[in-house]
KOLZALO-961395 format. One line per field, with one value per atom (N, C-alpha, C): x negated, y, z negated; residue in three letters; atom name. Coordinates in nm, 3 decimals. Example, Ala and Ser with C-alpha at 12.3 -4.5 7.8 and 13.67 -1.06 7.14 Angstrom:
2
X (-1.319,-1.230,-1.320,-1.285,-1.367,-1.290);
Y (-0.569,-0.450,-0.330,-0.225,-0.106,0.003);
Z (-0.780,-0.780,-0.780,-0.708,-0.714,-0.787);
code (ALA,ALA,ALA,SER,SER,SER);
site (N,CA,C,N,CA,C);
This chain:
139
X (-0.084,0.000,-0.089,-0.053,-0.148,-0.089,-0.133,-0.065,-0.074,-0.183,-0.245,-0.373,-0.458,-0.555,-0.515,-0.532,-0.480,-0.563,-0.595,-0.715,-0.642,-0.741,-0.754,-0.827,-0.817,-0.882,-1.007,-1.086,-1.174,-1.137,-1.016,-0.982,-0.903,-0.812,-0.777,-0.861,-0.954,-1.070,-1.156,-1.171,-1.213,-1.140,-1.006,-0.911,-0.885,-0.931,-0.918,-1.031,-1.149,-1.298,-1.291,-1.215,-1.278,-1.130,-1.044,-0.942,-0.931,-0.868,-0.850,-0.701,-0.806,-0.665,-0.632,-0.714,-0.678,-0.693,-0.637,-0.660,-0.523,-0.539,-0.415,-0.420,-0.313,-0.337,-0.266,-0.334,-0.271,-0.166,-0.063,0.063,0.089,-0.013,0.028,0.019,-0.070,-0.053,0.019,0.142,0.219,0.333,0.387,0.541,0.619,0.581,0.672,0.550,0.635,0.635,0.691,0.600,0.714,0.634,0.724,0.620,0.749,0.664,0.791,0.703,0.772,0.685,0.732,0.693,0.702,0.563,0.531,0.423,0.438,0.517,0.548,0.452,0.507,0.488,0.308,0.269,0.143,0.156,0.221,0.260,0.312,0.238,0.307,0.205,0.269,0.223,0.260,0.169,0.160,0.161,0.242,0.209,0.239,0.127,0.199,0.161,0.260,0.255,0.261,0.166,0.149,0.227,0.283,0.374,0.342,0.378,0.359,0.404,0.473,0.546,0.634,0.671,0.710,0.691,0.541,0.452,0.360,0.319,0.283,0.072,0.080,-0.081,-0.185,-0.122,-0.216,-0.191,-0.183,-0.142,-0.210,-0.217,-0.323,-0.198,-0.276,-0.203,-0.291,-0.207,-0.297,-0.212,-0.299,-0.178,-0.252,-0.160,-0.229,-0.135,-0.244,-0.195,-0.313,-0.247,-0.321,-0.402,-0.483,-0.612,-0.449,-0.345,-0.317,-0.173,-0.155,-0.117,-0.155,-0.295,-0.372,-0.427,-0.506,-0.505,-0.369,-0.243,-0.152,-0.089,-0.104,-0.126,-0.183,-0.288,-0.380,-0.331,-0.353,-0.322,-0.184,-0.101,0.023,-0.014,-0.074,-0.127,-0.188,-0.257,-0.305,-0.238,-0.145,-0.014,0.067,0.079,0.136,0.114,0.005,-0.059,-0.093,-0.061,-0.026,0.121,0.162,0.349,0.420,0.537,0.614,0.679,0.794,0.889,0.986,1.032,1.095,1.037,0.898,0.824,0.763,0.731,0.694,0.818,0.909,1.047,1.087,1.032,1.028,0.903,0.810,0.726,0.804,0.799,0.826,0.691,0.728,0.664,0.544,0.726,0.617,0.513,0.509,0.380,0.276,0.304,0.167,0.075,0.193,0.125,0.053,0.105,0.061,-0.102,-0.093,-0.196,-0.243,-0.290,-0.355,-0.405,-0.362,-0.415,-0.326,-0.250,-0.185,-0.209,-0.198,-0.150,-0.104,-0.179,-0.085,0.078,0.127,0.265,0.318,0.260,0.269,0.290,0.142,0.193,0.244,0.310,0.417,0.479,0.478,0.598,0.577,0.400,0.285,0.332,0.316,0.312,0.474,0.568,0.695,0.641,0.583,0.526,0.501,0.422,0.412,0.484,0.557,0.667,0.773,0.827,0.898,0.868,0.746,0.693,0.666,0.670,0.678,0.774,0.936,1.028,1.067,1.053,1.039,1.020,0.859,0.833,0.876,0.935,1.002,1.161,1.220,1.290,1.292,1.158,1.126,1.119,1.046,0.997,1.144,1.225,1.388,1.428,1.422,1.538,1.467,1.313,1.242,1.301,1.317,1.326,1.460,1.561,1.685,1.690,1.635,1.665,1.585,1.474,1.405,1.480,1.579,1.673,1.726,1.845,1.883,1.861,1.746,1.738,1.684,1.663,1.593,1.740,1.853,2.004,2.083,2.045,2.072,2.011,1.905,1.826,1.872);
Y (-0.117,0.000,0.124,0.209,0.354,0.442,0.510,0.644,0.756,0.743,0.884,0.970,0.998,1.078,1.210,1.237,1.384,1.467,1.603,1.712,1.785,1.865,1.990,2.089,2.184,2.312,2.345,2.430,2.501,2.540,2.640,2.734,2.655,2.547,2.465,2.430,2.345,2.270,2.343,2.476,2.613,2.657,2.640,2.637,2.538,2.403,2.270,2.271,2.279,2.265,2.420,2.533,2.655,2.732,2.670,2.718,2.862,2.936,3.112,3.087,3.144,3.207,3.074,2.989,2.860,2.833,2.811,2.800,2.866,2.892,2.942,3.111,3.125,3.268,3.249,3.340,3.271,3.294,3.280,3.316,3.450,3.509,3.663,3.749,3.704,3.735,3.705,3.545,3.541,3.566,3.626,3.729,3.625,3.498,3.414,3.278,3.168,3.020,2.963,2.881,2.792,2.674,2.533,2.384,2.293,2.302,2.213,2.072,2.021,1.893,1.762,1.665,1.549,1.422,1.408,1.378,1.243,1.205,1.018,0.990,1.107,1.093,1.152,1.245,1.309,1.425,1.508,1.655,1.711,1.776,1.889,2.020,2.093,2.227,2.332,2.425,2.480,2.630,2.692,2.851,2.963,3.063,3.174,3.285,3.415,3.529,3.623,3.734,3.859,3.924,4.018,4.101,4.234,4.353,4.479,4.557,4.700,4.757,4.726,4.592,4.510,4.490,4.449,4.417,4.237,4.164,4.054,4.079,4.145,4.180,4.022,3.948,3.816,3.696,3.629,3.448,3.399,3.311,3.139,3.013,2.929,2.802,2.635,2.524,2.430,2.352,2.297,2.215,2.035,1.963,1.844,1.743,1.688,1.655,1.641,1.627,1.630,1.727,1.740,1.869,2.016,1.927,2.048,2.115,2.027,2.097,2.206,2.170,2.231,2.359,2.354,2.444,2.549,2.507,2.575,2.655,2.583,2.635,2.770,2.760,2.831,2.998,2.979,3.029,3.116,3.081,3.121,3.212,3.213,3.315,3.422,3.421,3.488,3.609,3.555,3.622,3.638,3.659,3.698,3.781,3.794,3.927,4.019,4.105,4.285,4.313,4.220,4.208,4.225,4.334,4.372,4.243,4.246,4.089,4.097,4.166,4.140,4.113,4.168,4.115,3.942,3.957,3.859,3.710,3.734,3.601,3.611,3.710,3.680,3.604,3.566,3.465,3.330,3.269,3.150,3.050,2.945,2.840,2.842,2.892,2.906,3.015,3.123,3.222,3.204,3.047,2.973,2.902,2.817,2.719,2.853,3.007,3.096,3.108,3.158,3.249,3.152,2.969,2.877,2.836,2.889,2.851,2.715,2.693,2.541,2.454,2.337,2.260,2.132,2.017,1.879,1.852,1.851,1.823,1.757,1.649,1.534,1.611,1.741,1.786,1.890,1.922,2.082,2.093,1.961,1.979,2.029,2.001,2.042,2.231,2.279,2.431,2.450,2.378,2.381,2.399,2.375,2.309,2.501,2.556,2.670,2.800,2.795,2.888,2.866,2.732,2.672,2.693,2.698,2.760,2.945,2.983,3.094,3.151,3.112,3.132,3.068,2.998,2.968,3.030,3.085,3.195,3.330,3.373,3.512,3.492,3.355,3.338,3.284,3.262,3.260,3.379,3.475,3.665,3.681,3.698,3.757,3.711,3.587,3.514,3.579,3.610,3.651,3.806,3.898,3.991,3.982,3.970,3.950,3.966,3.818,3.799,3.926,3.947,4.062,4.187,4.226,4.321,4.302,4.186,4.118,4.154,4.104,4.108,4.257,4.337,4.485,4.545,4.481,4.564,4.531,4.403,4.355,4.467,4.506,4.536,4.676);
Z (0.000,0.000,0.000,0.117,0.097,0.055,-0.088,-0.128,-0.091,0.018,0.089,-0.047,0.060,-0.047,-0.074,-0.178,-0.254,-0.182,-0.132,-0.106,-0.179,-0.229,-0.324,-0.245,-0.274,-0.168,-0.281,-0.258,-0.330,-0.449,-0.397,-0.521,-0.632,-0.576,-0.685,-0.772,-0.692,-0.760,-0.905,-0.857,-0.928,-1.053,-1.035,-1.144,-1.259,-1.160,-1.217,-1.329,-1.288,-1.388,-1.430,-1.429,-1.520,-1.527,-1.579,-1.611,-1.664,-1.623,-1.694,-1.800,-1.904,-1.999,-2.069,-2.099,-2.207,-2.325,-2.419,-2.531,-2.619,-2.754,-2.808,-2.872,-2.861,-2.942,-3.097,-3.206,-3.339,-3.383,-3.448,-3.500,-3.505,-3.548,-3.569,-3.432,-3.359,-3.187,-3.085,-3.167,-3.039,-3.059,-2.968,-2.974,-2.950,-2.805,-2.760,-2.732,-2.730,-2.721,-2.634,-2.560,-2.488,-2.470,-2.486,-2.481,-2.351,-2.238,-2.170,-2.071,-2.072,-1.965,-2.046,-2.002,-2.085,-2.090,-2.211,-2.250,-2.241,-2.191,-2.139,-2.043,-1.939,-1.779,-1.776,-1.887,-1.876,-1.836,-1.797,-1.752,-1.881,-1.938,-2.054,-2.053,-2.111,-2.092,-2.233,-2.261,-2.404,-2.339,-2.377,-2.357,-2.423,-2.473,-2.570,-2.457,-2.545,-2.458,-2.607,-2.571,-2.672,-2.595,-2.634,-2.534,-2.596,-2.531,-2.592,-2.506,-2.577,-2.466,-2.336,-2.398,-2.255,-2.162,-2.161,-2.088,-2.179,-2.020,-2.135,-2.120,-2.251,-2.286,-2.262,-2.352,-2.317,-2.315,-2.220,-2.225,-2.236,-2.296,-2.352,-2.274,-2.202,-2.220,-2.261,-2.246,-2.352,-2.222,-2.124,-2.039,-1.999,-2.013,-2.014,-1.899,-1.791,-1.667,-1.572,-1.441,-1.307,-1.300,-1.196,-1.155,-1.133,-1.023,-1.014,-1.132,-1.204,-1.310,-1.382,-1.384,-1.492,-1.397,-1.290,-1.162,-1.176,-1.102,-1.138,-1.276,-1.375,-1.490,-1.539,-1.466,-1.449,-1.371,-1.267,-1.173,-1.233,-1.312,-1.321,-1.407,-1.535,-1.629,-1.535,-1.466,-1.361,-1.320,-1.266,-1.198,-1.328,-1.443,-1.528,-1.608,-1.638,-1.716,-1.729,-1.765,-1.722,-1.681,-1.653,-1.578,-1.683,-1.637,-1.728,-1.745,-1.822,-1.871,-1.718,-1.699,-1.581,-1.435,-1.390,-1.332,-1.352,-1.429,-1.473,-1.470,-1.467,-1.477,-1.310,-1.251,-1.088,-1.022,-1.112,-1.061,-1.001,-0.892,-0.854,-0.853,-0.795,-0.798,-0.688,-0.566,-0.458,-0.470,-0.504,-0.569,-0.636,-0.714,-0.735,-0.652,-0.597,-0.497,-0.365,-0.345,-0.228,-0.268,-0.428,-0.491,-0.447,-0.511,-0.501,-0.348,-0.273,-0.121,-0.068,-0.117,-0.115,-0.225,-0.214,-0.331,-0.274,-0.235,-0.177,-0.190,-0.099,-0.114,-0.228,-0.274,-0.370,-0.509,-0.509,-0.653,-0.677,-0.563,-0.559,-0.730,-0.750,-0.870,-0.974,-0.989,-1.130,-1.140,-1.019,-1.042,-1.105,-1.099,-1.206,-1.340,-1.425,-1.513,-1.588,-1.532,-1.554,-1.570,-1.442,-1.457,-1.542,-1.561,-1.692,-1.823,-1.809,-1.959,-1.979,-1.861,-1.903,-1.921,-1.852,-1.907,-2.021,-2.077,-2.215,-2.333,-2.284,-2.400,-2.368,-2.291,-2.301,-2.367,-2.309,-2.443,-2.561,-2.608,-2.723,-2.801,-2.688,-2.766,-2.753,-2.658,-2.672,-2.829,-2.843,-2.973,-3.078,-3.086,-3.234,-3.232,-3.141,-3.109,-3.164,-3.142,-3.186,-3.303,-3.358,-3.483,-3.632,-3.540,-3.609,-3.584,-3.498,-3.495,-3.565,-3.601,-3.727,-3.840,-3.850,-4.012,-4.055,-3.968,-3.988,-3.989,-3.882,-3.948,-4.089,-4.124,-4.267,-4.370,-4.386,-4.481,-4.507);
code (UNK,UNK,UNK,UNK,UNK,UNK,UNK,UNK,UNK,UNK,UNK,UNK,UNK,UNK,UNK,UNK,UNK,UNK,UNK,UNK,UNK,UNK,UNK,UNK,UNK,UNK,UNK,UNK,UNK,UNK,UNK,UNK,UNK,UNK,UNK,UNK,UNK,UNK,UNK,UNK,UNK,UNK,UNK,UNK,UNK,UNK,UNK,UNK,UNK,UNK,UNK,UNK,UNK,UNK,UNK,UNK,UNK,UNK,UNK,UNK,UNK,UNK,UNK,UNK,UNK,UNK,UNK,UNK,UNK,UNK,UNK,UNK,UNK,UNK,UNK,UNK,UNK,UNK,UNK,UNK,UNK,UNK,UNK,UNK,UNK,UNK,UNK,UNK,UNK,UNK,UNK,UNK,UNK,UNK,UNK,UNK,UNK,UNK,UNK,UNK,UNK,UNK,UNK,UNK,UNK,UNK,UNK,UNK,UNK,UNK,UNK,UNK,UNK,UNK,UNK,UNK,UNK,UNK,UNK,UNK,UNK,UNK,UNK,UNK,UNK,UNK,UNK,UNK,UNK,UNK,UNK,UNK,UNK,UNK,UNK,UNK,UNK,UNK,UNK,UNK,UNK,UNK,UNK,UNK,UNK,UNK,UNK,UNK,UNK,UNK,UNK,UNK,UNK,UNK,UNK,UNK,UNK,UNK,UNK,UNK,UNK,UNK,UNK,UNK,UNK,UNK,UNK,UNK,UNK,UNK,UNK,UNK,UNK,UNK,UNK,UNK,UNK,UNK,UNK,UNK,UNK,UNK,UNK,UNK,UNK,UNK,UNK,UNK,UNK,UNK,UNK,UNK,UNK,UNK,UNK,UNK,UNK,UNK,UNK,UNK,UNK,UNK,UNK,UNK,UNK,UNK,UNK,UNK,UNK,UNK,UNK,UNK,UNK,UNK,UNK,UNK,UNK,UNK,UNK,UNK,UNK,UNK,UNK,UNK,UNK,UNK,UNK,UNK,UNK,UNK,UNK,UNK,UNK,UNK,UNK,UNK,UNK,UNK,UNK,UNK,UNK,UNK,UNK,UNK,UNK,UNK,UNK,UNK,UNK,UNK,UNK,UNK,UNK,UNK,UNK,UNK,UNK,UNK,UNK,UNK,UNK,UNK,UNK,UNK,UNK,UNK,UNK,UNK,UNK,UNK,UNK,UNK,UNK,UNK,UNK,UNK,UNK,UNK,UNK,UNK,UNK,UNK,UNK,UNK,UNK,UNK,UNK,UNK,UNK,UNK,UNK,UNK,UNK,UNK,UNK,UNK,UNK,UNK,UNK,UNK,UNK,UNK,UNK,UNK,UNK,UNK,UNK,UNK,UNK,UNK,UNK,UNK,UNK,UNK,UNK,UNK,UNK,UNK,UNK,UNK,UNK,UNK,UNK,UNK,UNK,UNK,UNK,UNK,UNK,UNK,UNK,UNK,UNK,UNK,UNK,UNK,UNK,UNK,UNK,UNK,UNK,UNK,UNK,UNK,UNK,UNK,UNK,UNK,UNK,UNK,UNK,UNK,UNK,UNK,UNK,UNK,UNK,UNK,UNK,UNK,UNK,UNK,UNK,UNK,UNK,UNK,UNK,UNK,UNK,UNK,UNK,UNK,UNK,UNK,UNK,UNK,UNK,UNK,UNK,UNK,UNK,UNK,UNK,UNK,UNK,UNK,UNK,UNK,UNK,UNK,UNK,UNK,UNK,UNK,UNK,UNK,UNK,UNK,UNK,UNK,UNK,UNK,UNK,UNK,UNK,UNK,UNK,UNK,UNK,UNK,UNK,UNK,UNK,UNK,UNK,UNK,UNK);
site (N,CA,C,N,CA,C,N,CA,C,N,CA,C,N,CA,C,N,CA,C,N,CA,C,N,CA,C,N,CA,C,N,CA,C,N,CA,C,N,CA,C,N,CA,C,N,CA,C,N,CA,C,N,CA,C,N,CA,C,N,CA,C,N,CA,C,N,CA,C,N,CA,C,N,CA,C,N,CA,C,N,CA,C,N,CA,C,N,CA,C,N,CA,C,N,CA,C,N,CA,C,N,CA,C,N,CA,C,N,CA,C,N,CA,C,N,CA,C,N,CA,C,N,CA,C,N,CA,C,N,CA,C,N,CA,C,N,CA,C,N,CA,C,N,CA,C,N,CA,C,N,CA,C,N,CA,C,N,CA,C,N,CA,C,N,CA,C,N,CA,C,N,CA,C,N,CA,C,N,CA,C,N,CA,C,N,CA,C,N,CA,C,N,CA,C,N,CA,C,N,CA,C,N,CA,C,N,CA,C,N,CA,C,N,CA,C,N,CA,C,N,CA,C,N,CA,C,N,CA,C,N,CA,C,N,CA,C,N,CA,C,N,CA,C,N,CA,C,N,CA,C,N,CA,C,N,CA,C,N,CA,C,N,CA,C,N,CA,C,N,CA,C,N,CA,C,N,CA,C,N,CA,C,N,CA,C,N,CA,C,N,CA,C,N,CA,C,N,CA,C,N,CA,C,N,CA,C,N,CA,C,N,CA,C,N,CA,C,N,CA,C,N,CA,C,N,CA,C,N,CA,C,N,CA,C,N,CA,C,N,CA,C,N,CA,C,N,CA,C,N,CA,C,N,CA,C,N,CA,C,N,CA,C,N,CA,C,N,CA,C,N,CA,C,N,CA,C,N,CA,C,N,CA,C,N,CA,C,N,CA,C,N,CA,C,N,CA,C,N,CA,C,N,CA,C,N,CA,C,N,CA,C,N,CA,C,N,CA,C,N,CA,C,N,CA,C,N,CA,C,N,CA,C,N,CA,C,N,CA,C,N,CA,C,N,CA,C,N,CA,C,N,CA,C,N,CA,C,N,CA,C,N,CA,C,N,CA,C,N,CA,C,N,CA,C,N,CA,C,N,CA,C,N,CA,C);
C-alpha cells in the first residue's frame, strides 16, 4: 500500500525545527487560554494570549503533533501578534497554509489546530473579562 511521500517546503521545515513564539506565558501574563486537539490521535495544541489595549501583545504556544502541526502552529502566532482581537479572529486556515508557502494536502488539517486555539483563548480573555466586569459591578 502507498501512502504517498509527505514534502515539506523550506519554510515549513524552518518552522518545524525553530518554532517562533513557544513555550508558556505565566498566569499573571495570560489574559486568555485555549487547549484544543485530541491527544489520542497526537494533535493537541496549548495557547496563551497577553492582550492589551485590545490588541494581542504576546502568544506562547505548547503544540504536540506532526512537523506540520507544529510548523503551522507556528506560523499562526506569527500572523497573530500585534493584531487587534478582531483582526486577529479573521485569521483563517487558509492564511496559514498561504503564509507557510503550502503545506501537503494530507496535513491541511494540522493548520486547524491553531486557529482553533486561538479562538479559544479570546474566548477565554472575553469570559475573564466579563466575569471581572462582574465582580468589579458587585463590589
Amino acid at each position: 500500500m502507498n501512502f504517498g511521500t509527505l514534502f515539506y517546503n523550506d519554510l515549513v521545515i524552518d518552522h518545524f525545527r525553530d518554532p517562533r513564539n513557544v513555550g508558556e506565558l505565566s498566569p499573571e501574563e495570560t489574559s486568555g487560554y485555549g487547549l484544543v486537539g485530541d491527544p489520542d490521535c497526537g494533535d493537541q495544541m496549548k495557547l496563551w494570549l497577553h492582550i492589551r489595549e485590545g490588541k494581542i501583545f504576546s502568544i506562547r504556544f505548547k503544540s504536540y503533533g506532526c512537523p506540520g502541526a507544529i510548523a503551522t502552529s507556528s506560523m499562526l502566532t506569527i500572523l497573530a501578534e500585534g493584531k487587534s482581537i478582531e483582526d486577529a479572529l479573521l485569521i483563517s486556515d487558509d492564511d496559514v497554509v498561504e503564509a507557510l508557502e503550502g503545506i501537503p494536502e494530507r496535513k491541511k488539517h494540522c493548520s486547524l489546530l491553531g486557529v482553533r486555539a486561538l479562538h479559544a483563548a479570546i474566548e477565554d480573555w472575553r469570559r475573564r473579562k466579563n466575569l471581572a466586569g462582574e465582580a468589579s459591578a458587585l463590589s
